[in-house]
TORDREN-836598 format. One record per residue: x, y, z of N, C-alpha, C in turn. Coordinates in steps of 0.2 Angstrom, whole numbers, plus 5000, padded with zeros to 4 digits. Layout:
N
XYZXYZXYZ
...
END
This chain:
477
521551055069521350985068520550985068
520451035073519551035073519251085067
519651115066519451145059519251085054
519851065053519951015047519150955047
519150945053518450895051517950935052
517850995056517251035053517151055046
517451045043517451055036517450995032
517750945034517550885030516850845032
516650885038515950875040515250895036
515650975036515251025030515450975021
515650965020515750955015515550885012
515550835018515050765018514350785016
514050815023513350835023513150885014
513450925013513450965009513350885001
513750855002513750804997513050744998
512850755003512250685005511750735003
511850795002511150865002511050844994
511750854991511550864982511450794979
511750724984511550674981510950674983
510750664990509850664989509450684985
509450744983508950784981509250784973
509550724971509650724964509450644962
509350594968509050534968508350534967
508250464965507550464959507050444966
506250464965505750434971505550364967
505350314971505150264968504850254965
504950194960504750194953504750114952
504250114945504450044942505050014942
505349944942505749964942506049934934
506649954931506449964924506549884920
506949844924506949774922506249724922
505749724927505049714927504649764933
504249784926503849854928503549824932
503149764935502849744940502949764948
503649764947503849794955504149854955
504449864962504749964961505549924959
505649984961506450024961506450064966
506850094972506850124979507650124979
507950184980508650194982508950124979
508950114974509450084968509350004971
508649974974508449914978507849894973
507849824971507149804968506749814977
506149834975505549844981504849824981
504749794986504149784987503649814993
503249834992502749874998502349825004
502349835008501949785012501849805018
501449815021501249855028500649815031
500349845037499949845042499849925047
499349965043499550035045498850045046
498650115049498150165052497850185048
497250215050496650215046496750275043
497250315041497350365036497150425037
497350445045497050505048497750525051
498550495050498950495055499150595053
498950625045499150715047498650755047
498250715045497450785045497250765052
497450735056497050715065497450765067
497550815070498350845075498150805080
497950775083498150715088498350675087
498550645083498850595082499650595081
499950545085500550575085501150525081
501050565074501550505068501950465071
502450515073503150495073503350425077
502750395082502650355086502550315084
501950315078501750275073502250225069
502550295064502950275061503650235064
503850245067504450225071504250115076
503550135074503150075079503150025072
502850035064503050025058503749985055
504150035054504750015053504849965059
504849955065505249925070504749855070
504249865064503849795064504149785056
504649785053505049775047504449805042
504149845040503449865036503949925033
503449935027503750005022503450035018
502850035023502150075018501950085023
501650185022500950205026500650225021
499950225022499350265018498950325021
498950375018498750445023498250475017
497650505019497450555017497550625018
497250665012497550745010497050775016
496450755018496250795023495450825018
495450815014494750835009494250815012
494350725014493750685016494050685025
493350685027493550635035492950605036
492950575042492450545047492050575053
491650565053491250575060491450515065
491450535072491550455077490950405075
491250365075490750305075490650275066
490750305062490750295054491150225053
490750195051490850125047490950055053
490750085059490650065065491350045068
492050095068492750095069492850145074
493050115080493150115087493750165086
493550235087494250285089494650275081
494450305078494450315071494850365069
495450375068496050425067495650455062
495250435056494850465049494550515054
494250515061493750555064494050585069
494550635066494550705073494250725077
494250725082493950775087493850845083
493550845090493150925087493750995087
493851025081494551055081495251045078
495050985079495750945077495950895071
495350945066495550925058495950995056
496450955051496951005050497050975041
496851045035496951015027497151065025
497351065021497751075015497351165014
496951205017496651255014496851275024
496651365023496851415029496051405033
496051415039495451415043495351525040
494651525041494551615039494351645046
494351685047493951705053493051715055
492851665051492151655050492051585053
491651605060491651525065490951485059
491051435060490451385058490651315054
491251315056491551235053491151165057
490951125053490351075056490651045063
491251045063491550975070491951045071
491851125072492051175077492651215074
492551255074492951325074492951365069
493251385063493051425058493051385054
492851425049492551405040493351415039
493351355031494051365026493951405021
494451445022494751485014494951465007
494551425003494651384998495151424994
495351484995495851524991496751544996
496651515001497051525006497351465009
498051445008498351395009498551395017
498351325021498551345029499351305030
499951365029500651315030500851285036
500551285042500651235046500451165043
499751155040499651095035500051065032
500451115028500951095023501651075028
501851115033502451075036502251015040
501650995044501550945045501450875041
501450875035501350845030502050825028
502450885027503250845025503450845032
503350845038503650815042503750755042
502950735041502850665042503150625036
503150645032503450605024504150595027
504450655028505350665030505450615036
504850615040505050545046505050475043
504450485040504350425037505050405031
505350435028505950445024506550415030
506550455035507150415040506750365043
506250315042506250255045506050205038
506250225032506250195028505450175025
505250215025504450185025504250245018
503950215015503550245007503050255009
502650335008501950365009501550355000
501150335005500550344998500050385002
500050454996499750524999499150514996
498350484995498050504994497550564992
497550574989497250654987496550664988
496050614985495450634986494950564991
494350574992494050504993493150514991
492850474988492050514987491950524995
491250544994490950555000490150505000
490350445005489950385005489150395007
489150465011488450465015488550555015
487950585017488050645017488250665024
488450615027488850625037489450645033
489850615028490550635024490350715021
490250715018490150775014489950835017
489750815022489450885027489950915031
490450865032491350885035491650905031
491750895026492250915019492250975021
492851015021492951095016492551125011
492451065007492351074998491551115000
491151085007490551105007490251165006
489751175005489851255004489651285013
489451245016489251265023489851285028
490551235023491151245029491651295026
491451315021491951375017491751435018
492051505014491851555015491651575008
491851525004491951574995491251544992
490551514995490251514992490451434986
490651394987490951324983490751274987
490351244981490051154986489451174984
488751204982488451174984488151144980
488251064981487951024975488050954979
487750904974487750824978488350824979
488150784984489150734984489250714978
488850664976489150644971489450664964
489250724965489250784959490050804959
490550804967491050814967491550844963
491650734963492250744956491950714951
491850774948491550754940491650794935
491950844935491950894932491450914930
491050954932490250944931490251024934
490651034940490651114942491251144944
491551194936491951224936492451254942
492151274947492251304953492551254960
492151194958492451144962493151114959
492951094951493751084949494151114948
494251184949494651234951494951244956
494551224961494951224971495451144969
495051104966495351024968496051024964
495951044958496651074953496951094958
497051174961497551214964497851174971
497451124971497651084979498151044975
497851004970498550954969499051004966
498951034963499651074961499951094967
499751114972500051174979500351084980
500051034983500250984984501150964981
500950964976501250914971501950964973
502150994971502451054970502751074979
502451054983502851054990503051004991
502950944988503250864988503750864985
503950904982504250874975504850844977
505150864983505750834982505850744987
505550714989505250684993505450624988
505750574991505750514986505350454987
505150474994504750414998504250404998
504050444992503150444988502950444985
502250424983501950434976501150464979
500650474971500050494973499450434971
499050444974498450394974497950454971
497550454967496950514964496550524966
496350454969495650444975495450374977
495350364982495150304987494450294984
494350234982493650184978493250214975
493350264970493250304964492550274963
492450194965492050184960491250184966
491450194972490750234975490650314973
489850334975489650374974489850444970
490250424963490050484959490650504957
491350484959491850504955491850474949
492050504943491950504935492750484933
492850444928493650414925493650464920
493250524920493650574916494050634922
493650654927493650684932494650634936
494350574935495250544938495650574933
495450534926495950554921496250624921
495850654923496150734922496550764929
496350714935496650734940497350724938
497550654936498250624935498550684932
498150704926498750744920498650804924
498350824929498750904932499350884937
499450814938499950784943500750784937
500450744932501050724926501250824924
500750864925500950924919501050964925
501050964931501451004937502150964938
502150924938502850874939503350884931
503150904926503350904921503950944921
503951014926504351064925504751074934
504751014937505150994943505450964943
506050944945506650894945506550824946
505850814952505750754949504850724948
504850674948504250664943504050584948
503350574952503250524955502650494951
502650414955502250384952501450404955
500850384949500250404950499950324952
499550334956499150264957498350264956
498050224953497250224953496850174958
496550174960496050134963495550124959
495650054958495350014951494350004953
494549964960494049894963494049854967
493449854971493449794977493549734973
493749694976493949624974494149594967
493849644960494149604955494049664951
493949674947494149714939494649684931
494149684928494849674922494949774919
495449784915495549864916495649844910
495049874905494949884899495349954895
495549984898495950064896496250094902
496750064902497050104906497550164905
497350214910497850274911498350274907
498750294905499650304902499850334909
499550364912499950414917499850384924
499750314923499550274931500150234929
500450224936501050184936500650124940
500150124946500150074951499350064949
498949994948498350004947498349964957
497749994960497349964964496749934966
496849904971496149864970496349854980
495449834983495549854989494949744991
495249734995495149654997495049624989
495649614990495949604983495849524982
495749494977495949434973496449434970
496949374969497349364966496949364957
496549354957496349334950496149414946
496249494950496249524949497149544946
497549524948498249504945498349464939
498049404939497849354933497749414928
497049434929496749464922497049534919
497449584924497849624923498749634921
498849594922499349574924499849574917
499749584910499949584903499849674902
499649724909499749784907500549814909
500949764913501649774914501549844918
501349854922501149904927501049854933
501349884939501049884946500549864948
500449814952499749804955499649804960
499249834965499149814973498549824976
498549774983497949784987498149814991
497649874992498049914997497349965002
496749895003496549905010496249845010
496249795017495849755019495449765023
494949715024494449725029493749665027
493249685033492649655030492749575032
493249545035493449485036493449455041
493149485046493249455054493949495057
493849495063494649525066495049475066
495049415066495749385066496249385062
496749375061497449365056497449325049
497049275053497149215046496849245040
496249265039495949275030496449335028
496749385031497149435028497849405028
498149375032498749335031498449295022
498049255021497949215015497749255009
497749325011497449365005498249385003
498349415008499049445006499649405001
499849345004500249265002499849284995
499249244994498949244988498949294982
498949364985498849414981499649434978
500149434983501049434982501049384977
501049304980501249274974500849244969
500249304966500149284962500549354958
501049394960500949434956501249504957
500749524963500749584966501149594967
501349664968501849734972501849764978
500949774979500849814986500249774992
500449754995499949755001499849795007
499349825007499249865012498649855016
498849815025498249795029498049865032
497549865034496849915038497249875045
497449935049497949905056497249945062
496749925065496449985069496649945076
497449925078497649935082497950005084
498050055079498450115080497650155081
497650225084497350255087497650305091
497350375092497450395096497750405104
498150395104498450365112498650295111
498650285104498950205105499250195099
499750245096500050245090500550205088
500550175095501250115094500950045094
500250055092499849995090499649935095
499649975099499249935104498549925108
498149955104497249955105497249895107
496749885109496249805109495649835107
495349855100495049845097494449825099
493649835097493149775100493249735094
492849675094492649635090492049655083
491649725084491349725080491749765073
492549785074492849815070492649795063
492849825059492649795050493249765048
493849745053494549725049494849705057
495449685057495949665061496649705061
497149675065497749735065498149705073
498549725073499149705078499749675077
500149685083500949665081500849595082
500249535080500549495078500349465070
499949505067499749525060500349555060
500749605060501249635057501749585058
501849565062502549485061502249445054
501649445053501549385050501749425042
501549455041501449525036502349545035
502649535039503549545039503949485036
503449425038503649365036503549345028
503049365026502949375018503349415016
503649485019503949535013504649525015
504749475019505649445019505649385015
505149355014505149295009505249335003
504949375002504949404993505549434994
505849464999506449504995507049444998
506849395001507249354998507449294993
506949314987507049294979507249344976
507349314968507349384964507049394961
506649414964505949444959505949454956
506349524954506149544947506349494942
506549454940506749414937505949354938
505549364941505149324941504449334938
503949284938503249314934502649244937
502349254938501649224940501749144936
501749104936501949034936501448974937
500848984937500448944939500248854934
500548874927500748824923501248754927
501748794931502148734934501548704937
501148674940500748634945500348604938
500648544938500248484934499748454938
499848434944499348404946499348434955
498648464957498748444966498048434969
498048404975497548374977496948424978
496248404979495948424978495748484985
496248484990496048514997496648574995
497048564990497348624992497248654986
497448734988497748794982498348804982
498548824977499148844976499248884973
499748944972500149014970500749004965
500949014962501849014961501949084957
502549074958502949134956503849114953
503849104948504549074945504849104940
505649084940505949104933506449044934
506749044928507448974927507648964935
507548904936508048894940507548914948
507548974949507048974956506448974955
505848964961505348964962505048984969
504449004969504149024975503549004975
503348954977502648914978502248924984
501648944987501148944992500448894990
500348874997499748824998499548825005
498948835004498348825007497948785005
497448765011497048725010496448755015
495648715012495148705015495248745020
494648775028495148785035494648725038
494248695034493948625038494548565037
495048565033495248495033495948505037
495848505042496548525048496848435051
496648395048496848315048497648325046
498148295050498748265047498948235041
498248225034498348195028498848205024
499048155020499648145015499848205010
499948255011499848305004500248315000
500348304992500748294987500348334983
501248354980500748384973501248394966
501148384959501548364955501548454952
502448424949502648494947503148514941
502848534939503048534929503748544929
504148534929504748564932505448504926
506248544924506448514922506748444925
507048404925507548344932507948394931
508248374937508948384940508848384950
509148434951509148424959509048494962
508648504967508148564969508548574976
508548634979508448624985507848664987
507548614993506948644996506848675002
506548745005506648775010505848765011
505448765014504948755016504648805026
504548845023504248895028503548895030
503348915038502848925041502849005041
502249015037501949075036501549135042
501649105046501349135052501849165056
502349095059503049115064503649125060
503549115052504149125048504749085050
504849025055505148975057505048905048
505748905050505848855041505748785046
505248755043504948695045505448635043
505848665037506148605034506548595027
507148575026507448595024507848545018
507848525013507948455010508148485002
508548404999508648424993508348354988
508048374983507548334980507748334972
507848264972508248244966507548214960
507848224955507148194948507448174942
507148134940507648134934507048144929
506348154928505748164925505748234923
505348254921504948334918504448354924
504348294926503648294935504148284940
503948344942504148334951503848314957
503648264959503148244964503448264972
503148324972503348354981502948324985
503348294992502648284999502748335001
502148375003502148445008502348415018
502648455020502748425027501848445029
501948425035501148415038501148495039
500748525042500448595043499648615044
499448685046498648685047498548715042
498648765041498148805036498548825029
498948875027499748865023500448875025
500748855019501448825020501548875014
502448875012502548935008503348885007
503648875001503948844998504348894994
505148874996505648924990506048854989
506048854981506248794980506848824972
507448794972508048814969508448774966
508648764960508848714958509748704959
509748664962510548664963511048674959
510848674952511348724948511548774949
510848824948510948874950511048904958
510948864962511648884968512448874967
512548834964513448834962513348894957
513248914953513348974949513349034954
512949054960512849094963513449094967
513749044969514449034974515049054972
514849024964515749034963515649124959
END
């Protein structure tokens, strides 16, 4: 008997091993390309994570992290390859996972036995891979894989100051092969054969140690558009990602990092699945939004440390459209990986578990519509008053509407707002964006083309799923 289910054991396990690693990594998904696809699920990304030091730091301890993530409903981390880092104190970010201790940066290239690395111990062998780097890399992915969380693996970042560039590996002061010596800005540009021939054999070694990993994709490089990276030097990174993945079983999505707050994308990539953009405008969605590609904000900051201007970016940015939000969390650090820093006040951004509740309450509202099924809507609003803004997102039948207003006009006033909509009879859910508590609950009958909604009272925004009662009885029976 105990045979018989150790072998029915072996022969599950053996069965979860060749389905996994024959299952797709997330992708478009193929009904509207706007959003993914994740284990046979329409998906949305939406986090509140670390400052993107959680495998190049070896003090940092993922798994804590991660497990701290998932258990705030989140499903996105952001990590870099280890190329770029920080010095303490850079960008004036209190215990900055970006900024290793001294020794305890750990990338993609072997330490040589030649001391002189800037922040201690040896020089890199740009020709010599360090495998410890590589199993903690997939560890962390594989963790993050068991708590349901999608890595977006960064690859490169420029170098904003020469305090960056003088840590890199690429430098020629922290190597032994004589590679680096040029500006930073000179990097990525294909401009020095020798440098893009290290940065090539990394994504390839990269690429090709991932492969089997569903719970990722690549980014080419963080804000491309500081100091000196070239959109030929990207474009060619993508196609050694597309033409290394070409002859592996599976094949992940590429991501660009477009632009701070807005960009229209006059030529885009063929081989970018995800465009980015970092403190993001919805109106960066508007104007791209007809290239049927992914779109996402995926860093905040620069807004004060409170919750509110990132809560109204994220609402904004989702229902205008978007797929990914990813907040800047520098509650996570060093010795406080389960998110509990108290930060000072002088940080460039905000983060904690009650941003990640608020941040949970939006990516429950989205997935529970149908999104894919839906598209940015902003035509439904005939008329609203002049304190509020408004968001939508609809198709036949449902809708997702958001509103805010002014943060001066916090008075009890009457607020309505008219809504292009056919007659018949709606049901209204009406949610508080903050505690995710349904404020209010009603079924609103029309016989017109205009819907004239009262909003309940509220401070700052409200968030409306609105459904037309036909199609609830079709859904029942």
């Amino acid at each position: 008997m105990l045979r018989t289910r150790y072998l029915v054991f072996i022969a599950l396990t053996a069965f979860f091993y060749v389905a996994c690693s024959r299952s797709r990594p997330i992708h478009l998904h193929p009904d509207n390309p706007h959003y993914f696809e994740w284990q046979n699920r329409p998906t949305v990304l939406l986090t509140s994570g670390e400052h993107y030091g959680a495998v190049l730091n070896l003090e940092f301890d993922f798994e804590t992290y991660l497990q701290t993530v998932r258990a705030a409903g989140l499903n996105l981390t952001r990590t870099f390859s280890g190329v770029y880092c920080e010095h303490p104190g850079a960008f004036n970010i209190s215990k900055n996972t970006l900024a290793p201790a001294e020794n305890q940066l750990i990338c993609p290239w072997a330490r040589s036995d030649e001391r002189g690395y800037a922040n201690g111990g040896d020089r890199f062998d740009l020709d010599s891979w360090d495998e410890a780097y590589f199993n903690r890399l997939k560890q962390f992915i594989r963790t993050a894989a068991a708590q349901h969380i999608v890595v977006e693996l960064v690859l490169f970042c420029p170098f904003y100051g020469d305090e960056q560039w003088q840590l890199s590996p690429l430098h020629i002061s922290n190597n032994i092969n004589g590679i680096g010596d040029v500006d930073r800005t000179e990097v990525f540009t294909l401009q020095h054969d020798q440098l893009t021939r290290v940065q090539e054999n990394m994504v390839r070694k990269i690429v090709n140690e991932l492969n089997d990993f569903d719970n990722l994709y690549y980014e080419i490089c963080n804000e491309p558009y500081f100091a000196g990276p070239t959109l030929a030097w990207q474009a060619y990174i993508a196609q050694v990602i597309k033409d290394t993945e070409s002859s592996l079983p599976k094949q992940h999505m590429i991501a660009q990092n477009i632009a701070n707050n807005f960009a229209r994308i006059e030529h885009p990539d063929e081989n970018v699945d995800l465009f980015n953009f970092h403190y993001a405008l919805p109106s960066a969605v508007d104007a791209n939004y007809h290239l049927n590609r992914a779109l996402g904000d995926d860093e905040t900051g620069f807004s004060g440390t409170g919750d509110e201007p990132y809560r109204l970016e994220a609402w904004n940015f989702m229902l205008a459209g978007g797929a990914v939000f990813s907040h800047l969390d520098y509650s996570f650090t060093v010795d406080h990986e389960d998110g509990t820093y108290a930060f000072p006040a002088t940080q460039p951004g905000g983060g904690g578990a009650a941003m990640r509740r608020q941040i949970r309450v939006l990516k429950e509202f989205i997935e529970g519509l149908n999104f894919t099924r839906m598209r940015p809507m902003q035509e439904i609003f005939a008329s609203t008053m002049p304190s509020l803004q408004a968001r939508a997102l609809g198709c036949a039948g449902e809708y997702a509407i958001y509103f805010s207003r002014a943060q001066q006009l916090r008075e009890n006033d009457s607020l309505r707002c008219d809504l292009a909509l056919p007659s018949g009879s709606y049901q209204a859910r009406w949610l508080d964006p903050v505690r995710g508590d349904v404020i209010k609950t009603e079924t609103i009958h029309h016989a017109t083309n205009i819907l004239t909604i009262a909003l309940p009272t509220f401070d700052r925004d409200i968030a409306l799923a609105l459904r037309e009662a036909i199609s609830l009885q079709v859904e029942k029976k």
